[in-house]
LUMKE-752928 format. One record per residue (C-alpha): chain; residue in one letter; residue number from 0; z, y, x. Coordinates in pm, 1 decimal, m for minus. Layout:
N
PT|chain|resn|resi|Z|Y|X
PT|A|A|NUM|Z|Y|X
...
//
This chain:
428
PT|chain|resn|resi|Z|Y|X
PT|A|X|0|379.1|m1861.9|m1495.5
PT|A|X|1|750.8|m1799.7|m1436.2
PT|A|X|2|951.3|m1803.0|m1127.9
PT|A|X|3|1145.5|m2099.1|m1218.3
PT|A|X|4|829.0|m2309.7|m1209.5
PT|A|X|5|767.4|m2263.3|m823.4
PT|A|X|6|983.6|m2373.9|m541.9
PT|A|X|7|1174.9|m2072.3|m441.5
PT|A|X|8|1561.9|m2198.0|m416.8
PT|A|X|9|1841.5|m2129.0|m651.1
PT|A|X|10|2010.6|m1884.3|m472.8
PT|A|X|11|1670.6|m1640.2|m520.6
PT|A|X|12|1602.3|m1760.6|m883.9
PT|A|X|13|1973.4|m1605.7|m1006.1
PT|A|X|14|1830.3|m1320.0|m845.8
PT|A|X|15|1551.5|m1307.8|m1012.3
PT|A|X|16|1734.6|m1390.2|m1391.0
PT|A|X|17|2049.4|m1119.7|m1292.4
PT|A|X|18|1756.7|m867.8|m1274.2
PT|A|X|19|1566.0|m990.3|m1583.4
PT|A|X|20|1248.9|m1111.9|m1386.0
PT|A|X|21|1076.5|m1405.2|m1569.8
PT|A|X|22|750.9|m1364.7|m1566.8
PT|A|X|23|567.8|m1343.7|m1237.2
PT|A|X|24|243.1|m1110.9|m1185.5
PT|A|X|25|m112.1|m1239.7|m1074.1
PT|A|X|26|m74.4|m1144.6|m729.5
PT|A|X|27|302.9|m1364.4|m727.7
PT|A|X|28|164.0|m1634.5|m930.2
PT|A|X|29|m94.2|m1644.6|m678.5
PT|A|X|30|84.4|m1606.8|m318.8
PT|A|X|31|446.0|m1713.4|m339.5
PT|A|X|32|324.2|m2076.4|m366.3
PT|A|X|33|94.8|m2024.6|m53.3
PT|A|X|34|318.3|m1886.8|140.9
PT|A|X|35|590.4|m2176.4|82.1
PT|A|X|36|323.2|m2388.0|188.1
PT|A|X|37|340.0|m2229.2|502.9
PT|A|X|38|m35.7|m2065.4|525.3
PT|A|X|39|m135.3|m1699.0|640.5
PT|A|X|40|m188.2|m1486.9|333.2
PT|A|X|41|m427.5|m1234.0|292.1
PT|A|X|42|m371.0|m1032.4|m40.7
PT|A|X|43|m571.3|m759.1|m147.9
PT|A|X|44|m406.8|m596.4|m468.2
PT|A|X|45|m323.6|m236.1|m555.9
PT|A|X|46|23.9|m33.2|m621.4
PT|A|X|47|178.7|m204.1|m883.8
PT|A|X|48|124.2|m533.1|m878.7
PT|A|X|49|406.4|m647.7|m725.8
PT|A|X|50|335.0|m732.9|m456.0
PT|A|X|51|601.8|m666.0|m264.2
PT|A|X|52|762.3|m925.9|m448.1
PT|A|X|53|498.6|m1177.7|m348.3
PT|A|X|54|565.7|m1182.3|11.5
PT|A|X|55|953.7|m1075.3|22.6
PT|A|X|56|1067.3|m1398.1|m232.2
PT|A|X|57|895.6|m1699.4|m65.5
PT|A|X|58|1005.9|m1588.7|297.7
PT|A|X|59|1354.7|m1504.7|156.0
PT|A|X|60|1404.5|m1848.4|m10.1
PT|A|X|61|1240.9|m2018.9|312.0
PT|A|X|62|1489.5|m1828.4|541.4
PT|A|X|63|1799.5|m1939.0|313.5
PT|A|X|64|1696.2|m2278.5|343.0
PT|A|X|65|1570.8|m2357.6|685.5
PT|A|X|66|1727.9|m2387.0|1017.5
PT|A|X|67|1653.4|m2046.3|1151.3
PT|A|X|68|1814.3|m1930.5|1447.1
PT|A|X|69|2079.5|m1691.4|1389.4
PT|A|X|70|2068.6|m1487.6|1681.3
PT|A|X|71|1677.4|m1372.7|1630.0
PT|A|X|72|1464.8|m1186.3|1400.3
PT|A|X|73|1284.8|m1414.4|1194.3
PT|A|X|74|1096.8|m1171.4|1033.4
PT|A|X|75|932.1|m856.5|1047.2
PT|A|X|76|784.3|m650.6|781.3
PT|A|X|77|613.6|m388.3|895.6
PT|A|X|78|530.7|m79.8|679.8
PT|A|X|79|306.7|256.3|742.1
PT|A|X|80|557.5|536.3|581.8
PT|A|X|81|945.1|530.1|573.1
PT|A|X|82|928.4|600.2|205.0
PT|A|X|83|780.0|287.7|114.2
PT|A|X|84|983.9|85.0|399.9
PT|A|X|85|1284.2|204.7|208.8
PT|A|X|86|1169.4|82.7|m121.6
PT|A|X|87|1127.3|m274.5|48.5
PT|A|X|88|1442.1|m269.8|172.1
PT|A|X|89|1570.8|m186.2|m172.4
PT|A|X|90|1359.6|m454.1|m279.7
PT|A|X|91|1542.2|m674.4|m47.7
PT|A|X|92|1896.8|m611.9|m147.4
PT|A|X|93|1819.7|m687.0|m517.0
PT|A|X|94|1597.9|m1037.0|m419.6
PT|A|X|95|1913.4|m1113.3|m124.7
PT|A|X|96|2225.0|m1089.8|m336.8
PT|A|X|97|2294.1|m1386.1|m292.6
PT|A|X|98|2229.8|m1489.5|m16.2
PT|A|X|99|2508.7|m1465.8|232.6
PT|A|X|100|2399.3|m1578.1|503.4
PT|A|X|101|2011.1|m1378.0|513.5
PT|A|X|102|2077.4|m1045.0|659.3
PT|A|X|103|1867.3|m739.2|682.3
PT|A|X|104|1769.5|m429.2|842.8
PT|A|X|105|1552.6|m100.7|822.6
PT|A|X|106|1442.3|81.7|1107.4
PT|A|X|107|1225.8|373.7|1068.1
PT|A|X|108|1214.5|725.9|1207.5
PT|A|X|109|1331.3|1065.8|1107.0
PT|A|X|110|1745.7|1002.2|1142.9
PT|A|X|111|2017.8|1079.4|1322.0
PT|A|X|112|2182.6|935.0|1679.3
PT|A|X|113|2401.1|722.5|1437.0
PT|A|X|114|2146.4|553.6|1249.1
PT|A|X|115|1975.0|448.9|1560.0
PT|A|X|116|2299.0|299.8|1651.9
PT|A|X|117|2292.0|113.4|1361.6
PT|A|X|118|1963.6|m13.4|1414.0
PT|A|X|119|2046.1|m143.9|1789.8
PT|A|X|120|2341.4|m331.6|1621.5
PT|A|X|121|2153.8|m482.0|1395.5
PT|A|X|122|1865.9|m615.6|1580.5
PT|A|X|123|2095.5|m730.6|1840.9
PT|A|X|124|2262.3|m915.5|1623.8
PT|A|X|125|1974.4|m1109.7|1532.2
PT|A|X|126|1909.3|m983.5|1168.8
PT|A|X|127|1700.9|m1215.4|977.8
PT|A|X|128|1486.1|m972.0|811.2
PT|A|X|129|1353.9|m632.1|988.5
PT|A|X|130|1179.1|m383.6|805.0
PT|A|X|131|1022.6|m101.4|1005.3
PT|A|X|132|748.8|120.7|1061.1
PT|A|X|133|503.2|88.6|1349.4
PT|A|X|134|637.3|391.4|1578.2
PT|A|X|135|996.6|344.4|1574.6
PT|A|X|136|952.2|m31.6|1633.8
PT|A|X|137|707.5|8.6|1899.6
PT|A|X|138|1002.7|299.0|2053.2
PT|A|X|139|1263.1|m27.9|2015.1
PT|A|X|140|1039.9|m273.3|2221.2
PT|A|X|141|981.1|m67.4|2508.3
PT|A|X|142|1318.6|10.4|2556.2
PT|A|X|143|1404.2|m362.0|2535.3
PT|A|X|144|1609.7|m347.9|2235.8
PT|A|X|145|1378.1|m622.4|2047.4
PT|A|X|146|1290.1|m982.0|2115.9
PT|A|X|147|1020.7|m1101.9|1920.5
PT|A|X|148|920.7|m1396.1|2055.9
PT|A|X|149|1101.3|m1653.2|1808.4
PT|A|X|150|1021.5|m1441.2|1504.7
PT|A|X|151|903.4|m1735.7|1233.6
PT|A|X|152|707.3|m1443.0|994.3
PT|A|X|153|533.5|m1105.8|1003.3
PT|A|X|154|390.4|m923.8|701.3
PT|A|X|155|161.1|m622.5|723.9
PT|A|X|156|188.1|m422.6|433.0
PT|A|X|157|m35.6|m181.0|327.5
PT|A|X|158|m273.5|m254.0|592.0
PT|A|X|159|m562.3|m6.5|475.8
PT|A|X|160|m279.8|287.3|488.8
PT|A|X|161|m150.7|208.8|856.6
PT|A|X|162|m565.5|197.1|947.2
PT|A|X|163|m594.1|596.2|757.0
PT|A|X|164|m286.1|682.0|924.9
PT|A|X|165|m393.8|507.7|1341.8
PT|A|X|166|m146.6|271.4|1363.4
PT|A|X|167|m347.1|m0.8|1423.2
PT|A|X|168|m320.8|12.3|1805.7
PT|A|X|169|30.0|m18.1|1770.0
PT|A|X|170|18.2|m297.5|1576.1
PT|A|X|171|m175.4|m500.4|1803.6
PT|A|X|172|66.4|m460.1|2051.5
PT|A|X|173|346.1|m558.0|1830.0
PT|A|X|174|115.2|m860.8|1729.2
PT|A|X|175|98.3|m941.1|2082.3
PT|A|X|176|491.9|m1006.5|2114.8
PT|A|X|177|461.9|m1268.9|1801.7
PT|A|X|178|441.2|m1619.8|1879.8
PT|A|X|179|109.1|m1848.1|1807.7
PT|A|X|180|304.0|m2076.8|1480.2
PT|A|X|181|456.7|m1687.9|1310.9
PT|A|X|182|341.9|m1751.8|970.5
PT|A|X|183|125.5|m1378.4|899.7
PT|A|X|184|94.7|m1246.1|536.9
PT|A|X|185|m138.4|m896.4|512.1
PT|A|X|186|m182.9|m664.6|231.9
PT|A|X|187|m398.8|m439.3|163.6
PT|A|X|188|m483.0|m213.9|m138.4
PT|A|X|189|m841.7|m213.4|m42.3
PT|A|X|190|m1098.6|m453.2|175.2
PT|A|X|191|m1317.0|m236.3|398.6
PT|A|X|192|m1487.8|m390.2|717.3
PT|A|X|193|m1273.9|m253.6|990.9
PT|A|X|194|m947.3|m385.4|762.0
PT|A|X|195|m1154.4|m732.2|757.7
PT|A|X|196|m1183.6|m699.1|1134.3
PT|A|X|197|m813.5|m648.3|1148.6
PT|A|X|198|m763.5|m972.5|944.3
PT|A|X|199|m1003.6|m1168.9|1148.8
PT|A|X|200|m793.6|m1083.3|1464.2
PT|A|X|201|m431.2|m1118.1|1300.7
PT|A|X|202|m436.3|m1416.1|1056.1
PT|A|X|203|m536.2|m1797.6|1141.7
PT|A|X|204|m741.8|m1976.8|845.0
PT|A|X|205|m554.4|m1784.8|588.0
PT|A|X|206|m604.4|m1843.6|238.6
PT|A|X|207|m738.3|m1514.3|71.2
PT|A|X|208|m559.7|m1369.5|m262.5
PT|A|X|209|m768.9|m1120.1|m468.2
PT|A|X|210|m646.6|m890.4|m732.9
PT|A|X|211|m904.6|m677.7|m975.0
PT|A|X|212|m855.9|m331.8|m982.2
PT|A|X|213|m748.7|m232.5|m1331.5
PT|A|X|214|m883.5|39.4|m1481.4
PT|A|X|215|m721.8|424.1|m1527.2
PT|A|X|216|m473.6|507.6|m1713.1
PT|A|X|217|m645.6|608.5|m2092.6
PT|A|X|218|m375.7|891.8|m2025.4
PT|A|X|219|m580.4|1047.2|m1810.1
PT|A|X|220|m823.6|1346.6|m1894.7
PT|A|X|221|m1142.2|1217.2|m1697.2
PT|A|X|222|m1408.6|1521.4|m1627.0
PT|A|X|223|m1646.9|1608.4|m1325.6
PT|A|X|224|m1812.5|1918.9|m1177.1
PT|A|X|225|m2167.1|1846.8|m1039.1
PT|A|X|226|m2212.4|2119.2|m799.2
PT|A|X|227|m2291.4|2206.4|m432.9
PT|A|X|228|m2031.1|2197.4|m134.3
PT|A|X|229|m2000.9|2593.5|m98.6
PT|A|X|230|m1882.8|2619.8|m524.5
PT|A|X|231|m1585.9|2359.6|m470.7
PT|A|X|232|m1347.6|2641.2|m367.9
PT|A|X|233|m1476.3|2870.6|m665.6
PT|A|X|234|m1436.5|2614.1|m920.6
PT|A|X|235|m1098.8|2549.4|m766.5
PT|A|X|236|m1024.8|2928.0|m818.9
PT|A|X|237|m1117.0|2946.6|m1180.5
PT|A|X|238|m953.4|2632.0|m1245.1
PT|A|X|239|m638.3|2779.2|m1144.4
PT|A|X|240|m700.1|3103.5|m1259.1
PT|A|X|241|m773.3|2882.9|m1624.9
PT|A|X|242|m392.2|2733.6|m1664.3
PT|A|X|243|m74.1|2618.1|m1448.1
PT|A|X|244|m182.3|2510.1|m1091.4
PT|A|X|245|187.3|2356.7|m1022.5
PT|A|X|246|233.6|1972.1|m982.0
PT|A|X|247|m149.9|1926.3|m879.4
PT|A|X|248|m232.5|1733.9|m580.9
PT|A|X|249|m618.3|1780.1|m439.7
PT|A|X|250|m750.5|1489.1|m241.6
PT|A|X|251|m985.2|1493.0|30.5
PT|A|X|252|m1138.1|1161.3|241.5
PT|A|X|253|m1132.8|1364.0|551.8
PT|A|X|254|m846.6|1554.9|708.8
PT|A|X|255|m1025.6|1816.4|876.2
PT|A|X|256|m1138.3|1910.2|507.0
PT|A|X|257|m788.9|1902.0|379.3
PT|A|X|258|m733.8|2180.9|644.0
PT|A|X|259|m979.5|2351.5|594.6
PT|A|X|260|m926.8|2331.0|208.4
PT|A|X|261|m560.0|2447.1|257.6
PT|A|X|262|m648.4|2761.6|473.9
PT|A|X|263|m855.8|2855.4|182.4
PT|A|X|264|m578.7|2816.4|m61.1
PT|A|X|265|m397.7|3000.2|127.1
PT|A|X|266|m602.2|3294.8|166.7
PT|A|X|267|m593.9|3281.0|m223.6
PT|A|X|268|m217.3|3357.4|m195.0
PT|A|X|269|m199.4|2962.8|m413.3
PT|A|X|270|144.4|2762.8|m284.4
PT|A|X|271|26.0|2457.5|m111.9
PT|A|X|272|95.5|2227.9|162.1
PT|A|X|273|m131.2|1985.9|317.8
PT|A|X|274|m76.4|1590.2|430.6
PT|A|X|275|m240.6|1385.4|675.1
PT|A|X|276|m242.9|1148.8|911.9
PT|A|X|277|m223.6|1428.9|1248.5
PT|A|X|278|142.6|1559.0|1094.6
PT|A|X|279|446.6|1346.3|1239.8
PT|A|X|280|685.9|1159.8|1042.9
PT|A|X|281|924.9|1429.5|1010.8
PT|A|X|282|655.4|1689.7|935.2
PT|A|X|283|522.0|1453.6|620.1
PT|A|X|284|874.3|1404.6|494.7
PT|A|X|285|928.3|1781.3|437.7
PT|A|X|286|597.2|1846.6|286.1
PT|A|X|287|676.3|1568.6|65.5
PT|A|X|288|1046.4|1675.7|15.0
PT|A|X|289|911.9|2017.3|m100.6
PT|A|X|290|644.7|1889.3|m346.0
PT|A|X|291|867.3|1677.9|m542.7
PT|A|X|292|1123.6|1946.5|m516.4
PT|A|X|293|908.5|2173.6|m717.6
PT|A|X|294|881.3|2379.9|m399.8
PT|A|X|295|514.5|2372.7|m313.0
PT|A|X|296|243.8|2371.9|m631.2
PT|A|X|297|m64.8|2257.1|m476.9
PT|A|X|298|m91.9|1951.9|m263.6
PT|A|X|299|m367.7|1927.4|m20.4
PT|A|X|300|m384.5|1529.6|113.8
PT|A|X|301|m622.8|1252.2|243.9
PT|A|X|302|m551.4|895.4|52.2
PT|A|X|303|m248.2|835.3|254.1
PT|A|X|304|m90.8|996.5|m57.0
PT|A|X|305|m306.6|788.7|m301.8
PT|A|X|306|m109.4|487.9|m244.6
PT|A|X|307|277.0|427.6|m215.8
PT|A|X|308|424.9|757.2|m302.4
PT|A|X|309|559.8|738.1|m615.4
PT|A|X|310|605.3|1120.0|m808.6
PT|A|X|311|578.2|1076.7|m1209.4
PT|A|X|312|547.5|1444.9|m1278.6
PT|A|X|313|173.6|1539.7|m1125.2
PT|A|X|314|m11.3|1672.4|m1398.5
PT|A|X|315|m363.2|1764.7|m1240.2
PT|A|X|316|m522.6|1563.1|m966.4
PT|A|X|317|m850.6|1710.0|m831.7
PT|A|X|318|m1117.1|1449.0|m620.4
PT|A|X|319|m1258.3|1740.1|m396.1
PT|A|X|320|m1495.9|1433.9|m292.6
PT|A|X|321|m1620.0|1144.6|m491.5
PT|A|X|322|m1381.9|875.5|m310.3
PT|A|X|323|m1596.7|592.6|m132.9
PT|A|X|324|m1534.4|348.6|m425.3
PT|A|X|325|m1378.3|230.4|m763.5
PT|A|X|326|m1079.8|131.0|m621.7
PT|A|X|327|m980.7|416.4|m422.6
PT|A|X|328|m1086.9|640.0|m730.4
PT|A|X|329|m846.0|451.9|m932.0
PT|A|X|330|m581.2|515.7|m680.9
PT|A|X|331|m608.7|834.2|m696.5
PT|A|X|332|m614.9|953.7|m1011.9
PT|A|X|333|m327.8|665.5|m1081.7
PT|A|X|334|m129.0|999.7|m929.3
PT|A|X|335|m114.8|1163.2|m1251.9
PT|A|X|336|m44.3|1011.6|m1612.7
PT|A|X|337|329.7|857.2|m1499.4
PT|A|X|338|601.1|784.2|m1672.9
PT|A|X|339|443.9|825.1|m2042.1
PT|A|X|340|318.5|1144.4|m1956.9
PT|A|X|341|m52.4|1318.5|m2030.6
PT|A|X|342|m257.2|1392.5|m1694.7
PT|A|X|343|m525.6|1554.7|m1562.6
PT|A|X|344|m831.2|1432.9|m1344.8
PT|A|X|345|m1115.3|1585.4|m1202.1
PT|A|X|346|m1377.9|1517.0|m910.8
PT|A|X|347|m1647.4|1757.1|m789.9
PT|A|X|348|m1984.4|1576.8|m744.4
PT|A|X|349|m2219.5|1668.7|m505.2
PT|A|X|350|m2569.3|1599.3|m461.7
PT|A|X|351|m2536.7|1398.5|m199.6
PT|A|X|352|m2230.7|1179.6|m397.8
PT|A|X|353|m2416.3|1145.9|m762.3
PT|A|X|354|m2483.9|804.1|m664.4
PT|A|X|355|m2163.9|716.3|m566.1
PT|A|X|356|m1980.0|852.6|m866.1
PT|A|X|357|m2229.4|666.0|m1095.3
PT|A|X|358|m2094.1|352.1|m957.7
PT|A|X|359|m1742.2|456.3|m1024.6
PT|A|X|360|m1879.3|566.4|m1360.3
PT|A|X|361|m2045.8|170.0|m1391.0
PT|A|X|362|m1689.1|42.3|m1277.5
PT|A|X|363|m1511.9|226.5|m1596.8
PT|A|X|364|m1784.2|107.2|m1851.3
PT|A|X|365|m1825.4|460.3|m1926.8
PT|A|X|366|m1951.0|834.2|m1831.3
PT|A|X|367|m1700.4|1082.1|m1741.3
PT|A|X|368|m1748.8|1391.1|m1905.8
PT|A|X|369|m1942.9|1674.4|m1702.8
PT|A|X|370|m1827.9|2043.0|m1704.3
PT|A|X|371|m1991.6|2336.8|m1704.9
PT|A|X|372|m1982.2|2573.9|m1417.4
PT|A|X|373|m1776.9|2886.3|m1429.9
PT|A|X|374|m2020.7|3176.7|m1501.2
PT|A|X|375|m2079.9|3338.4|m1188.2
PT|A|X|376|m2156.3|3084.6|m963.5
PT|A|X|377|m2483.9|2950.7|m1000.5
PT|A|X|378|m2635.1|2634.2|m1116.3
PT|A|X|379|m2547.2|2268.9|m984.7
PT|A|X|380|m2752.4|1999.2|m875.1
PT|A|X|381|m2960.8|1774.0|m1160.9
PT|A|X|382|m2721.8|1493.8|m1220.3
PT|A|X|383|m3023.4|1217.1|m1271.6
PT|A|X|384|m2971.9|859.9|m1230.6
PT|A|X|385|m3070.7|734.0|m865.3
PT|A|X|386|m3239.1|414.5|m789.3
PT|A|X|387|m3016.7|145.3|m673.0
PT|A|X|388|m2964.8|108.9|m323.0
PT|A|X|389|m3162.1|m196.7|m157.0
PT|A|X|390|m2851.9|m483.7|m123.3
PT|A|X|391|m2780.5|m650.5|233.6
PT|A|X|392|m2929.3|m955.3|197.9
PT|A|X|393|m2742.7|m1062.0|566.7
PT|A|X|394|m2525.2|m1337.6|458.6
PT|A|X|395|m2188.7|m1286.5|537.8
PT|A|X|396|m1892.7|m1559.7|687.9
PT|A|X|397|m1668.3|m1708.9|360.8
PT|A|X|398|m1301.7|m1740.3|430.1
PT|A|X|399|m1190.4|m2090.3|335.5
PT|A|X|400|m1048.2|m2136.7|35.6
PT|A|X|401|m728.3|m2314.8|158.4
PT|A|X|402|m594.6|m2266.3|504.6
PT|A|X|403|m546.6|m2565.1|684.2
PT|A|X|404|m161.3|m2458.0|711.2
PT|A|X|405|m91.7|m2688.9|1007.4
PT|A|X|406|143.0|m2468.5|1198.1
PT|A|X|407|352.9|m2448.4|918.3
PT|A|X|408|283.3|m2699.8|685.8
PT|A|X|409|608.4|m2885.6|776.5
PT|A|X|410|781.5|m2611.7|653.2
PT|A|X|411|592.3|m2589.1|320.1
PT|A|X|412|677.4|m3001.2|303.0
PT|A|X|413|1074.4|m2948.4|329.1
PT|A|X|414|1001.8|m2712.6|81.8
PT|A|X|415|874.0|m2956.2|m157.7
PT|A|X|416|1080.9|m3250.2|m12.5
PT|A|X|417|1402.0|m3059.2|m65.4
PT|A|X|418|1291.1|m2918.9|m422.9
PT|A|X|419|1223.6|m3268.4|m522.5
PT|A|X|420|1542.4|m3417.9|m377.7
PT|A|X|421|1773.3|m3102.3|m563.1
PT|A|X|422|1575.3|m3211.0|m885.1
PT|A|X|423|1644.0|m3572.0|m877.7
PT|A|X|424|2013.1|m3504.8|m814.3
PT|A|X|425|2031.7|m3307.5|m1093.2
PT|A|X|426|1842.6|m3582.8|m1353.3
PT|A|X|427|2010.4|m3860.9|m1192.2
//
């Protein structure tokens, strides 16, 4: 389907054709129609699908259209890292050229006095669109630099990342400032039940917008280790011991491993740096400065690098875990095999994860090929096929197909109203 088929207005269609965009993806195809409708979005779709795109087009065209007050915030996006709230807001300059009369701005953490000042300007000045994350908002509100209560929409992005990373307290309260008819959008990259919760609590009726994961890269150099907890850090040692340990990022689901895991480095006199959810915005950015600079080989993180970061060069990513499923496996692996180049994955299997990885290994439509362990260090588990695990049978609540949309619904009408009206003027 192509963007000139859908309802977005003219100004965001020459956009779209100055930057070569015709075609839209299946999560834009999807949600841009939706959300001119007016209804609460949920979209669950990985890096890469353009999402982005899905949410920031539809509220752009409805903003250049309607009669929104020009003296509020009309709408927030709210992201979990100031790397990827910068990319929307480059996002937003390309979609927004032009339109003259939508204006924008970012606020995150980590700058100088002046940049602050620019922020204060431009919320008090009632930009349309604010792009933020969580803490520096939350820092603006209590302060009493922001007014939320006319804001028309609010888009969570990357909802499953702000959840790893404990932002959703702060959320709530920034929820809590919104007004009952805000039109909410969420996206997540993945679906578990406390991001569900979340969903239940922020979005009324919404319509839900699914995205298959796709599968790796065939770039990538799938292999496992099936061993025991106390070999991971040997393996690790002979791996790098083996060939070049720069540009390799090691994963972990917990961050107390990913400490412990980078003490241990350490002690092996191996460059790394570790990432996770305890270090502050400022600490993050300089661990990620230095690994893209080339200045730190080894990166020690918990998935709140899997998703959002982008760095084409990795050429070794090691699952020190089996991740919890497909999708977050694919995420993190997706780290290596960039930009046309070869990469490297490998996960270490324990007994207690053979299951798990089995799944993932279902979800590919194929078996990942199992090393040997290095001599020295003793035999690994039996890697034997374990009997299914007995299903839920609890039936679960559906979300409704459609939203009923009647908060907004007038909007999504004018929409239409005015599309038809522009389209009849131009036949007549």
């Amino acid at each position: 389907m192509k963007f000139e088929e859908t309802y977005l207005n003219d100004n965001i269609l020459d956009a779209l054709y100055d930057m070569h965009f015709d075609d839209m993806t299946p999560i834009q195809e999807r949600c841009i129609p939706e959300i001119l409708d007016g209804y609460d979005v949920l979209g669950v779709a990985q890096t890469g699908t353009g999402k982005t795109a899905a949410y920031l087009l539809p509220i752009l065209s409805m903003l250049d259209d309607g009669d929104y007050p020009k003296d509020a915030i009309n709408c927030v996006i709210m992201s979990p890292t100031r790397e990827l709230a910068q990319q929307i807001d480059q996002a937003m300059q390309g979609f927004g050229y032009y339109l003259d009369d939508v204006s924008s701005v970012a606020v995150y953490g980590g700058n100088d006095g002046g940049r602050y000042e620019q922020e204060l300007r431009g919320m008090r000045l009632g930009a349309d669109v604010l792009i933020a994350t969580p803490g520096r908002l939350l820092s603006h509100m209590k302060v009493g630099n922001l007014d939320l209560s006319r804001c028309s929409f609010f888009v969570l992005d990357e909802a499953d990342r702000m959840l790893d990373m404990g932002f959703i307290d702060d959320i709530m309260k920034l929820v809590a400032a919104l007004p009952k008819n805000c039109q909410r959008i969420m996206f997540s990259a993945t679906m578990p039940p406390k991001i569900r919760e979340l969903a239940v609590q922020l979005l009324h009726d919404p319509v839900e917008v699914k995205i298959a994961v796709s599968k790796p890269a065939e770039k990538i150099q799938q292999s496992a280790y099936v061993c025991y907890d106390p070999q991971k850090l040997k393996i690790i040692n002979h791996i790098f011991k083996q060939g070049d340990l720069k540009r390799v990022i090691i994963f972990s689901g917990k961050k107390e491993r990913v400490k412990e895991i980078a003490r241990s480095l350490k002690s092996m006199h191996i460059n790394c740096d570790q990432m996770h959810s305890d270090l502050s915005q400022q600490e993050r950015d300089e661990v990620m400065y230095r690994f893209k600079a080339g200045l730190t080989d080894v990166l020690v993180a918990t998935d709140i690098v899997a998703r959002g970061i982008d760095i084409d060069d990795i050429l070794t990513v090691i699952n020190y875990d089996v991740p919890h499923d497909a999708e977050d496996y694919v995420h993190r692996i997706g780290r290596t095999a960039r930009a046309q180049r070869d990469g490297v994955a490998i996960t270490f299997v324990s007994e207690a994860d053979i299951y798990r990885f089995q799944q993932i290994e279902h979800f590919l439509g194929k078996e990942v090929a199992k090393n040997p362990l290095p001599d020295g260090i003793g035999e690994g588990p039996e890697y034997t096929k374990r009997q299914k695990k007995r299903s839920n049978t609890r039936r679960h609540g559906r979300w409704h197909s459609k939203g009923n949309g009647s908060k907004n619904n007038k909007k999504g009408k004018k929409q239409h109203a005015d599309k038809s009206n522009r389209q009849n003027q131009s036949g007549a």
